[in-house]
FIDO-471093 format. One record per residue (C-alpha): residue number from 1; x, y, z; residue in one letter. Coordinates in nm, 4 decimals, decimal comma, m for minus. Example, Ala and Ser with C-alpha at 12.3 -4.5 7.8 and 13.67 -1.06 7.14 Angstrom:
2
   k       px       py       pz r
   1   1,2300  m0,4500   0,7800 A
   2   1,3670  m0,1060   0,7140 S
END
This chain:
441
   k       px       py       pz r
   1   0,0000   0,0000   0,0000 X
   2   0,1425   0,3480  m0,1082 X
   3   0,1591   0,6643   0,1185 X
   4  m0,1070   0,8343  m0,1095 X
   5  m0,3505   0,5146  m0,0111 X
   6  m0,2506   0,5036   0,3640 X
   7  m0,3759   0,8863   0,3662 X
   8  m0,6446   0,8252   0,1803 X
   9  m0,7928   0,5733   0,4271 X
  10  m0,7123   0,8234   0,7393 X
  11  m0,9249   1,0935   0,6018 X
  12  m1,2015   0,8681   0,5317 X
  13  m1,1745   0,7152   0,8913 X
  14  m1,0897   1,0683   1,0297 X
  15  m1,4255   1,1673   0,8139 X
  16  m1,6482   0,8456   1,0092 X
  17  m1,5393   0,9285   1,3440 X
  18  m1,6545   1,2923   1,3370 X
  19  m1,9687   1,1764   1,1616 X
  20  m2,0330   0,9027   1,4402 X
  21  m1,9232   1,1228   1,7265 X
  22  m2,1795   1,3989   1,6187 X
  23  m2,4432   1,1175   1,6111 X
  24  m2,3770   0,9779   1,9196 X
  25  m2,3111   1,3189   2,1035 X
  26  m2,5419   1,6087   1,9522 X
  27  m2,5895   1,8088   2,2794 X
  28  m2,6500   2,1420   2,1220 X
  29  m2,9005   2,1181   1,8353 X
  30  m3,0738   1,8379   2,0160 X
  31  m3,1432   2,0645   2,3199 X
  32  m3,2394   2,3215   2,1378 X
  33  m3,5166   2,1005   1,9377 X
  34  m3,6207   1,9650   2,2661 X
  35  m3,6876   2,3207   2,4054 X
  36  m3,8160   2,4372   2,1121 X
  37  m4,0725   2,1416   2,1323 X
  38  m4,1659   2,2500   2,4463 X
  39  m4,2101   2,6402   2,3997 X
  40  m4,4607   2,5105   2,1236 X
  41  m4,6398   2,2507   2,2386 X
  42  m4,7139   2,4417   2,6277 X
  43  m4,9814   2,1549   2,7232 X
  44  m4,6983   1,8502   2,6883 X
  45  m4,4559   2,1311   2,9410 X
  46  m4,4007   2,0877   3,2741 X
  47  m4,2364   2,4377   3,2681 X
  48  m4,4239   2,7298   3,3044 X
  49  m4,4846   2,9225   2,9681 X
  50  m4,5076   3,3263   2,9408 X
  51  m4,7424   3,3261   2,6562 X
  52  m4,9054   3,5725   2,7812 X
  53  m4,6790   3,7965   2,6891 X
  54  m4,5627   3,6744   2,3384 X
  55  m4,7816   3,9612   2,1536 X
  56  m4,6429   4,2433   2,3696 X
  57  m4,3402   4,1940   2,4919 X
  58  m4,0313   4,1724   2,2519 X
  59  m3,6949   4,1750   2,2379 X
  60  m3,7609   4,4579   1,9822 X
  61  m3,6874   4,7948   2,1125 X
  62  m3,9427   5,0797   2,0523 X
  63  m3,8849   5,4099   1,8747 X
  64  m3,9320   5,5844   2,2539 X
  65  m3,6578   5,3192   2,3608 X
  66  m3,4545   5,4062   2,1088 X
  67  m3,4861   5,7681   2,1603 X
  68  m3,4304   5,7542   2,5149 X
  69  m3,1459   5,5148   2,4520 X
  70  m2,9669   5,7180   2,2460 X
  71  m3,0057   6,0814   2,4758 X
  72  m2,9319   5,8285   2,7887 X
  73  m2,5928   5,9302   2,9467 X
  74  m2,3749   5,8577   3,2270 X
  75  m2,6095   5,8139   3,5709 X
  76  m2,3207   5,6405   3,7999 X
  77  m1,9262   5,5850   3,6993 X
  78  m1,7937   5,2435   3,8399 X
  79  m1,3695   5,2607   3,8299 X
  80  m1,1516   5,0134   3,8992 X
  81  m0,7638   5,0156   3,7741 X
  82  m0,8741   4,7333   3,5319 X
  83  m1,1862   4,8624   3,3941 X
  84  m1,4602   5,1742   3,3861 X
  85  m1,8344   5,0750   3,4038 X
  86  m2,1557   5,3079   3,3396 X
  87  m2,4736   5,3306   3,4170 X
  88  m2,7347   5,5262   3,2382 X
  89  m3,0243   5,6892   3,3437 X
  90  m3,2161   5,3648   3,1733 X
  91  m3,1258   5,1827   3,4558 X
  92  m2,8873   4,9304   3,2203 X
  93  m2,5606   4,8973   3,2159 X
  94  m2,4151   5,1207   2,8966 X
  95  m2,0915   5,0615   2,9045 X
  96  m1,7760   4,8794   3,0437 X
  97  m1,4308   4,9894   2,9276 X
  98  m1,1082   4,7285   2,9327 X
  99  m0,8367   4,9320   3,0770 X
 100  m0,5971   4,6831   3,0166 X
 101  m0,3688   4,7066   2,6941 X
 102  m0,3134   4,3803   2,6281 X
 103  m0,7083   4,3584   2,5737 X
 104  m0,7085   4,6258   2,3302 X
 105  m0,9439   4,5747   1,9963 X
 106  m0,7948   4,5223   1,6481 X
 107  m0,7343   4,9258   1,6375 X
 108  m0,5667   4,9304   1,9884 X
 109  m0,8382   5,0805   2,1290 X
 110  m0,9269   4,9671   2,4558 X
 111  m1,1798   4,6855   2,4392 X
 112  m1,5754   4,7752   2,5056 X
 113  m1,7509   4,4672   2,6449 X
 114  m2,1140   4,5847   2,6105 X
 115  m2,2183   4,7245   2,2529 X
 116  m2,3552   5,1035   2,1747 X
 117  m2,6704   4,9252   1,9607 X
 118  m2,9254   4,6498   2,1064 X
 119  m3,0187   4,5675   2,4449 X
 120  m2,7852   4,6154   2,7663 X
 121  m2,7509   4,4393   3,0950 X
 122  m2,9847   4,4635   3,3421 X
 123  m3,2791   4,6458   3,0996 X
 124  m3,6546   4,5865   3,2463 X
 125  m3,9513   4,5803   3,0478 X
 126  m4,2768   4,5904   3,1644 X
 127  m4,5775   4,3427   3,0324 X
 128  m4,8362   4,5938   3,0409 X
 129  m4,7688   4,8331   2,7533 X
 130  m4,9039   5,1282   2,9239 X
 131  m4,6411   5,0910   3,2328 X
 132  m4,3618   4,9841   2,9693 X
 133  m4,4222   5,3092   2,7837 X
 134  m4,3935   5,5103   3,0750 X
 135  m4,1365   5,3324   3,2064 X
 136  m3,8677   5,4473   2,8943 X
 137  m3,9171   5,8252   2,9687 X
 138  m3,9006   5,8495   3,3002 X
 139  m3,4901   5,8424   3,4598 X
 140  m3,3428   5,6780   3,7312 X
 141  m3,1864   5,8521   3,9941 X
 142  m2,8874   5,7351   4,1626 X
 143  m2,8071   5,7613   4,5520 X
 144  m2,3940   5,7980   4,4134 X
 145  m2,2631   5,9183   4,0992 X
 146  m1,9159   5,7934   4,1064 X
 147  m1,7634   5,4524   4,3265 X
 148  m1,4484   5,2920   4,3356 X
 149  m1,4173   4,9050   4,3824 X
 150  m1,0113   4,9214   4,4196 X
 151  m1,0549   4,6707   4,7134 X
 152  m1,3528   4,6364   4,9075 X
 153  m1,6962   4,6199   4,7025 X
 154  m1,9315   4,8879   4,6599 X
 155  m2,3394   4,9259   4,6653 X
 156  m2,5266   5,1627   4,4727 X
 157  m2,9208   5,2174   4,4298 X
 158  m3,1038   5,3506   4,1216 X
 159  m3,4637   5,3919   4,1673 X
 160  m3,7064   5,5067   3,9184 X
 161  m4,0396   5,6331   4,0292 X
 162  m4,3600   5,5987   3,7997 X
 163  m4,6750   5,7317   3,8811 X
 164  m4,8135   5,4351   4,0236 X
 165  m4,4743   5,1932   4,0841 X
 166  m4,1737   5,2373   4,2240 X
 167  m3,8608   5,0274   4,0776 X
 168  m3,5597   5,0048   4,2964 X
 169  m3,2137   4,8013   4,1435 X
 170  m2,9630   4,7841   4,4671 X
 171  m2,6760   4,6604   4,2669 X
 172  m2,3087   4,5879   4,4303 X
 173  m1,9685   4,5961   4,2009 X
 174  m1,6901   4,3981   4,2915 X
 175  m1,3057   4,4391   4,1716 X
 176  m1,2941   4,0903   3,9774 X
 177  m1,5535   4,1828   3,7591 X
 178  m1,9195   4,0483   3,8931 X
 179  m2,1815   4,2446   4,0535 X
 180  m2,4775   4,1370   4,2717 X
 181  m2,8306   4,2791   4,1691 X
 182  m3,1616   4,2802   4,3125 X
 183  m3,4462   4,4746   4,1401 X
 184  m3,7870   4,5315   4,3533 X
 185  m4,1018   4,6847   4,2672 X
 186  m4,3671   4,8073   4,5243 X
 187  m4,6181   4,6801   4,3796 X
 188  m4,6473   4,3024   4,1716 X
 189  m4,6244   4,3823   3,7933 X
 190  m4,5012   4,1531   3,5368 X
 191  m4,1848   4,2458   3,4121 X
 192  m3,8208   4,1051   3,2473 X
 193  m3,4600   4,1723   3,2981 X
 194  m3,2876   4,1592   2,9856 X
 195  m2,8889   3,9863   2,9890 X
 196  m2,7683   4,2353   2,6803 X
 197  m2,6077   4,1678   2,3458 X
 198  m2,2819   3,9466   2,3528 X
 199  m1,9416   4,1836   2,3409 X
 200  m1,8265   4,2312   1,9777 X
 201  m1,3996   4,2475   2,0189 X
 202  m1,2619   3,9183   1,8697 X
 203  m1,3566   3,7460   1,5523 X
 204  m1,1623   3,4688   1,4590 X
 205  m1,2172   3,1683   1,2425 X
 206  m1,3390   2,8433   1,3735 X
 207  m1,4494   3,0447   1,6858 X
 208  m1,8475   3,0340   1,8133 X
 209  m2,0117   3,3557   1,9512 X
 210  m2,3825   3,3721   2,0486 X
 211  m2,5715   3,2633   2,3835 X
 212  m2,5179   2,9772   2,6158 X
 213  m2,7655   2,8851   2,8778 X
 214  m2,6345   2,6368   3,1544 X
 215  m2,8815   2,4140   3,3216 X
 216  m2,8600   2,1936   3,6449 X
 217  m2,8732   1,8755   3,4247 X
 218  m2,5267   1,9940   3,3423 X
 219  m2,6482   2,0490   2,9464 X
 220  m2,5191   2,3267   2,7853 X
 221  m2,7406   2,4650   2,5368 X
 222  m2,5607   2,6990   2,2365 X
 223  m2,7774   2,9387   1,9820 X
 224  m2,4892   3,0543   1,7541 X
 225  m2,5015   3,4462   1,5919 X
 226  m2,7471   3,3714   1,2844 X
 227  m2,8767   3,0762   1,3920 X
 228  m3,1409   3,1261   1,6125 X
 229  m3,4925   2,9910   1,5024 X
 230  m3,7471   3,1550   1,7443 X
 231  m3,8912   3,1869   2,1060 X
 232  m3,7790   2,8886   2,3518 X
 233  m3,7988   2,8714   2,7290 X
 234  m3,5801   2,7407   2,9795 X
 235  m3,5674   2,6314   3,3678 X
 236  m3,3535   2,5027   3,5945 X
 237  m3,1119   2,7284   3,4925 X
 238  m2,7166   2,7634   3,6167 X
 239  m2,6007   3,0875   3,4172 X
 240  m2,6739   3,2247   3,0669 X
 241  m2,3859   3,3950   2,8690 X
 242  m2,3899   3,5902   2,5749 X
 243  m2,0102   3,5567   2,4935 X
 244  m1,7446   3,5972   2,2033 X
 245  m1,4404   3,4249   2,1776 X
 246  m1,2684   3,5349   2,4847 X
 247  m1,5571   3,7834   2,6418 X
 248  m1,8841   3,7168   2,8042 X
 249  m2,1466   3,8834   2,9992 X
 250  m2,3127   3,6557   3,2056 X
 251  m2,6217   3,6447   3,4223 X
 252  m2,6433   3,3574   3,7448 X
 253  m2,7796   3,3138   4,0661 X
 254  m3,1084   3,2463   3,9691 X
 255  m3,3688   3,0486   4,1277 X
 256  m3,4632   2,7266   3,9651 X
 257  m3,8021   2,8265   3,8667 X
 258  m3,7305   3,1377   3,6920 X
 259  m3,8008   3,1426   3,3403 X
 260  m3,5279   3,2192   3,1009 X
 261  m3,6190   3,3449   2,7530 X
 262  m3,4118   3,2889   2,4367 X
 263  m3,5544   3,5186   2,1253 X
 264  m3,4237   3,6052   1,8015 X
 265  m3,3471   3,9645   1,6183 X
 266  m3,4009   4,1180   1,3145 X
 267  m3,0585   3,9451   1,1993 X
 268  m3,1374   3,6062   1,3752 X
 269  m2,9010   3,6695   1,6445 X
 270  m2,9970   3,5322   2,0047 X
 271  m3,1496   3,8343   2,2560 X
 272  m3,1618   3,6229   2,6132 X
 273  m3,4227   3,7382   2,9370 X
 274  m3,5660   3,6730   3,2243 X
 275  m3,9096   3,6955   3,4282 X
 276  m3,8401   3,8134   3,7194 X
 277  m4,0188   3,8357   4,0773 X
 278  m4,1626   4,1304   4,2259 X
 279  m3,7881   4,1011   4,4733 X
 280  m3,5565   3,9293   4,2391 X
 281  m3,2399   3,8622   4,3311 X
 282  m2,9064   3,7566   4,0859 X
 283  m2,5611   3,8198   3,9940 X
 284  m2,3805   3,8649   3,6587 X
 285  m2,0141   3,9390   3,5297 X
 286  m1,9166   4,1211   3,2617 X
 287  m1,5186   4,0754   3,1461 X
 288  m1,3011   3,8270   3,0025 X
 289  m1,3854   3,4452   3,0338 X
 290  m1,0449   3,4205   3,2217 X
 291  m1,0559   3,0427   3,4109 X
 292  m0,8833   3,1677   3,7220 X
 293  m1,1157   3,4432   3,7569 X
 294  m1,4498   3,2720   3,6884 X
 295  m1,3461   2,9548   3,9647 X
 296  m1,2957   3,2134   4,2534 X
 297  m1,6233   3,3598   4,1487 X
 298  m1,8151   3,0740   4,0815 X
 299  m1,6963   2,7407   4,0273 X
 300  m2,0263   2,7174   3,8051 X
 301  m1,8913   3,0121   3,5721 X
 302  m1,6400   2,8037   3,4241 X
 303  m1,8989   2,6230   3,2319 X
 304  m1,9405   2,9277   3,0317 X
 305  m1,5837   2,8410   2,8641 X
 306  m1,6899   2,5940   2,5637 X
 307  m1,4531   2,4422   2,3432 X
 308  m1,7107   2,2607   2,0940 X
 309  m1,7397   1,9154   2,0591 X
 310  m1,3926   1,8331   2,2303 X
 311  m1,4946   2,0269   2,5549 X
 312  m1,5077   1,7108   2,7293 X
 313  m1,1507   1,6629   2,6412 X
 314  m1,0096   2,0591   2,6531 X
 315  m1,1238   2,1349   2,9894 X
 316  m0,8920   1,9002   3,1438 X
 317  m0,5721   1,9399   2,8920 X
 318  m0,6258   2,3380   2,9849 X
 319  m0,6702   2,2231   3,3728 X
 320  m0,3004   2,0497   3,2691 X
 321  m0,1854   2,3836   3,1208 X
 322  m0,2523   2,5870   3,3787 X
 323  m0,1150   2,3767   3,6299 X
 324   0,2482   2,3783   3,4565 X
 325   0,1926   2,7979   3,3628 X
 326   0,1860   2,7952   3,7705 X
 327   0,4940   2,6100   3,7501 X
 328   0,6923   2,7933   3,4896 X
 329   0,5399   3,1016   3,4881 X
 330   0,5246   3,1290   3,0973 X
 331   0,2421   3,0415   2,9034 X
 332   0,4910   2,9853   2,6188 X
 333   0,6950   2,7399   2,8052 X
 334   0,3640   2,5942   2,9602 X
 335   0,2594   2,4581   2,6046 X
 336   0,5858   2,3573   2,5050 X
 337   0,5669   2,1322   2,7845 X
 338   0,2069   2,0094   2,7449 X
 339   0,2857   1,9149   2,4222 X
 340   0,5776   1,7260   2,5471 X
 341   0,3436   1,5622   2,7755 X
 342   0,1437   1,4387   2,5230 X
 343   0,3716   1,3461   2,2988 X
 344   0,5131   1,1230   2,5596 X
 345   0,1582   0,9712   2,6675 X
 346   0,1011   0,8869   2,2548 X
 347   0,3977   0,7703   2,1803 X
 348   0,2786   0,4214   2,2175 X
 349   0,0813   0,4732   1,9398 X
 350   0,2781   0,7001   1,7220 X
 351   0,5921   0,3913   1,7574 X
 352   0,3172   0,1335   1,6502 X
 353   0,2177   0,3180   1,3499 X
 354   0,5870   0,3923   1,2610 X
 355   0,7014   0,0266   1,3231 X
 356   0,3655  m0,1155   1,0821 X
 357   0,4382   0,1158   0,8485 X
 358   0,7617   0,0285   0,7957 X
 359   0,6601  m0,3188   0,7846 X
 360   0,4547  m0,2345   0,4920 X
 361   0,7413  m0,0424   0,3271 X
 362   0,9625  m0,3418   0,3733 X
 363   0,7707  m0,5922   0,2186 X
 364   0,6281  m0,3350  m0,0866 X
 365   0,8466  m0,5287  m0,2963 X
 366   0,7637  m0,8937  m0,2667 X
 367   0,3754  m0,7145  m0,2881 X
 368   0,4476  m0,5934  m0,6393 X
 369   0,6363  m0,8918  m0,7426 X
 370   0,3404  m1,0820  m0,6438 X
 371   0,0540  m0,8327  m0,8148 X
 372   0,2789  m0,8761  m1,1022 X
 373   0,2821  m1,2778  m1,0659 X
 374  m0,0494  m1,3225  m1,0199 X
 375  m0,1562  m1,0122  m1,3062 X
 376  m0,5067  m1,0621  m1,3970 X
 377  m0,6247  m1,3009  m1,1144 X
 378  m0,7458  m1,0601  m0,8536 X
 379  m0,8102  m1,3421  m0,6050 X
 380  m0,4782  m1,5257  m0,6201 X
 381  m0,3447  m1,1712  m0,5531 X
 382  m0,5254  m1,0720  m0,2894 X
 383  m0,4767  m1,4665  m0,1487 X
 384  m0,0988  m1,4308  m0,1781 X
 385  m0,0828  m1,0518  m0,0273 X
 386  m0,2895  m1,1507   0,2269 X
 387  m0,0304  m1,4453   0,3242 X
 388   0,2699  m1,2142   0,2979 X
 389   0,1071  m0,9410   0,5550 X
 390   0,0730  m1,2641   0,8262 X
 391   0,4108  m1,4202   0,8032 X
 392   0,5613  m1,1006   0,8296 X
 393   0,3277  m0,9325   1,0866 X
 394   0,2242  m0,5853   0,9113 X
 395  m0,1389  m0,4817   0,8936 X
 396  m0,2500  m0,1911   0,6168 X
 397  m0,4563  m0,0271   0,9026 X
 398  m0,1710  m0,0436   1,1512 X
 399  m0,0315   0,3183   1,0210 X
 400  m0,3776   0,4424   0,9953 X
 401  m0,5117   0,3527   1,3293 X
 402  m0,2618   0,4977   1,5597 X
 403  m0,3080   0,7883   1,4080 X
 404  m0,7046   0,8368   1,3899 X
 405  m0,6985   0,7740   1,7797 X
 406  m0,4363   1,0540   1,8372 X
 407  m0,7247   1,3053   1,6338 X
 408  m0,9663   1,4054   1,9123 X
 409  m0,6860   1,5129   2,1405 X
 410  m0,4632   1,7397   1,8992 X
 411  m0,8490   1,8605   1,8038 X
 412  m0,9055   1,9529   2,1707 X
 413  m0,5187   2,1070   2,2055 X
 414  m0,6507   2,3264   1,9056 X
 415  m0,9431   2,4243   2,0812 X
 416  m0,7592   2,5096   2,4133 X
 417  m0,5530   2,7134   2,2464 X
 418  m0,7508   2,8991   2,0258 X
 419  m1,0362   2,9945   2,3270 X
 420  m0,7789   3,0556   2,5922 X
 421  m0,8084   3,4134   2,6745 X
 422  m0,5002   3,4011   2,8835 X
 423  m0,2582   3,4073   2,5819 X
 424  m0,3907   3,7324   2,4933 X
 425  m0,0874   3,9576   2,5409 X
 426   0,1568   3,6739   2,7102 X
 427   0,5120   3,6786   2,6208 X
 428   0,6885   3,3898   2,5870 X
 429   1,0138   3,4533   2,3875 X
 430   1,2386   3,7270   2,1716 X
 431   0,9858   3,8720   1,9295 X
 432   0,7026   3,6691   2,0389 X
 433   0,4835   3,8903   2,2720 X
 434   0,0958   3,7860   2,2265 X
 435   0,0192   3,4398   2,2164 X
 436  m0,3221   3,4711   2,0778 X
 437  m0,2165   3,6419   1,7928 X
 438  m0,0718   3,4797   1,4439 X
 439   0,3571   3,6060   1,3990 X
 440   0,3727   3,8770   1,1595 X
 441   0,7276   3,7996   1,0997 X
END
């Protein structure tokens, strides 16, 4: 068997396995059909439907909204040496600022998590249209225009008062990133807090953006940017994300019968909410989808790192990574090693597949010799080949083999590597002084 065969067969095989795995292991789309099911079919749910409100409340923003949106400004300033965060007189937050440079946008501007179009974080709506309406034209005041979460956490309390409700958001900022919210009304009205568009900084190939939603079942659900087919309802929720490659804004905390709401835009985009109680109380984070900083957090706001299919594989080989960055310090060094490591684990394989395929190289000649023997009997060839593989030990497949198992893990290496948001801006050697980004030498 020639080289061009051998490779031949390993891209078929490579082709079967990824075709088989995606039968056997089709989390995403086939949650997403299974809540879709539901949100249709509300008398086969055991989850409480808000269908009710699917005539009047939208993720669609009004042309009030979107005047009062755009002549919003700055209600309270949050600082913090790593980032700036806003508040508008909406209520939402506008606006968070990456101080850090080695976050900086393709233009070397410093990154801005939350968009200037679409919905923002923490965003109520109202069911009834009357109190909605009212709702975007009347501003929130704010008990302190400027904090500083340096150290030790701050509190601050917007309250908005309409003529016959008062809505109260105590939210509390902490330096890592998350916040604590709780939104009350005085009186029991219907409403939803919206999570806000994803953060727009990185595109990169073979990288997903759009919304996750978490559940206690340990399912992770994904609607991908473009994708999204329509209204479907969730419960028993852990934390929903609307994330980029290496940014997310994410909303947790919630109790496990609050309804969570996945929608669609104008461009088929995901828009993610919530119905919330009359005292509703939650957390979210807004920043990079840094491992280190999620874990202290939340252990449960890891999950919002996905790696694809392999994530079953890449969360431990990252686990592995940054265990030996803690030992050398270098994220450079750290995946030298790692793949080292690996390397060392396979090499079982990889010397299997070297020693049959030098088998097969070995006895190419007597194979011709006997094709050319035996010319125009396929049988007697195939007989005689077949003889000459078993006294001499080789096997066609044994190349090919060794090498399709060794597939899923340099797959999930890939993916490690490409989501890691702690390469952005590491060093590792001479020239080399971002990690994340392709060498322009």
């Amino acid at each position: 068997m020639t080289p061009n065969q051998r490779l031949m067969i390993a891209i078929v095989l490579s082709v079967l396995f990824f075709v088989a795995y995606t039968a056997i292991f089709p989390p995403e789309q086939q949650s997403a059909k299974v809540e879709q099911t539901k949100t249709q079919n509300p008398q086969t749910s055991s989850q409480p439907q808000v269908s009710k409100a699917e005539n009047v409340v939208n993720h669609e923003i009004s042309t009030n909204e979107k005047m009062a949106a755009n002549n919003s400004s700055a209600l309270v300033t949050v600082k913090n040496s790593n980032f700036i965060l806003k508040l508008d007189t909406l209520g939402r937050i506008s606006s968070k600022e990456l101080l850090q440079e080695k976050y900086n946008d393709k233009n070397n501007k410093h990154a801005e998590l939350i968009p200037s179009d679409g919905m923002k974080p923490l965003f109520v709506r109202f069911l009834d249209p009357n109190l909605n309406e009212e709702a975007t034209k009347v501003a929130y005041t704010a008990n302190l225009s400027e904090l500083s979460v340096e150290g030790n956490s701050q509190k601050v309390t917007l309250t908005q008062k309409l003529s016959n409700l008062t809505v109260t958001k105590e939210i509390t900022f902490y330096a890592d990133g998350h916040y604590d919210a709780k939104v009350s009304l005085s009186d029991d009205k219907k409403y939803f807090v919206y999570l806000g568009q994803r953060p727009r900084i990185t595109e990169q190939m073979m990288t997903v953006s759009g919304a996750m939603i978490y559940t206690d079942d340990k399912i992770v659900t994904i609607i991908e940017d473009k994708k999204a087919e329509g209204r479907k309802t969730f419960s028993g929720v852990e934390l929903i994300s609307a994330f980029d490659q290496y940014s997310a804004s994410i909303m947790y905390g919630f109790s496990k019968d609050t309804n969570i709401i996945v929608e669609r835009d104008k461009e088929d985009n995901p828009v993610i909410y919530f119905e919330a109680l009359q005292n509703m109380p939650f957390s979210g984070y807004i920043g990079q989808k840094e491992y280190k900083t999620l874990n202290s957090i939340n252990p449960v706001l890891t999950n919002a790192i996905e790696y694809g299919w392999f994530t079953f594989a890449s969360k431990p080989l990252f686990q592995l990574l940054s265990w030996l960055y803690d030992m050398f310090g270098n994220w450079g060094w750290s995946i030298i090693a790692l793949t080292a490591i690996i390397r060392i684990i396979l090499y079982p394989l990889t010397y299997k597949g070297m020693v049959s395929m030098q088998k097969m190289k070995d006895i190419a000649p007597q194979v011709k010799a006997v094709q050319a023997k035996y010319k125009g009997d396929p049988q007697r060839v195939n007989s005689a080949v077949m003889d000459l593989y078993k006294k001499h030990g080789a096997n066609p497949l044994g190349g090919c083999l060794p090498m399709l198992l060794q597939i899923p893990v340099f797959f999930a290496i890939y993916r490690v590597l490409l989501n890691a948001v702690e390469l952005q801006g590491a060093s590792w050697m001479l020239w080399i002084d971002d990690l994340s980004r392709m060498d322009s030498t």
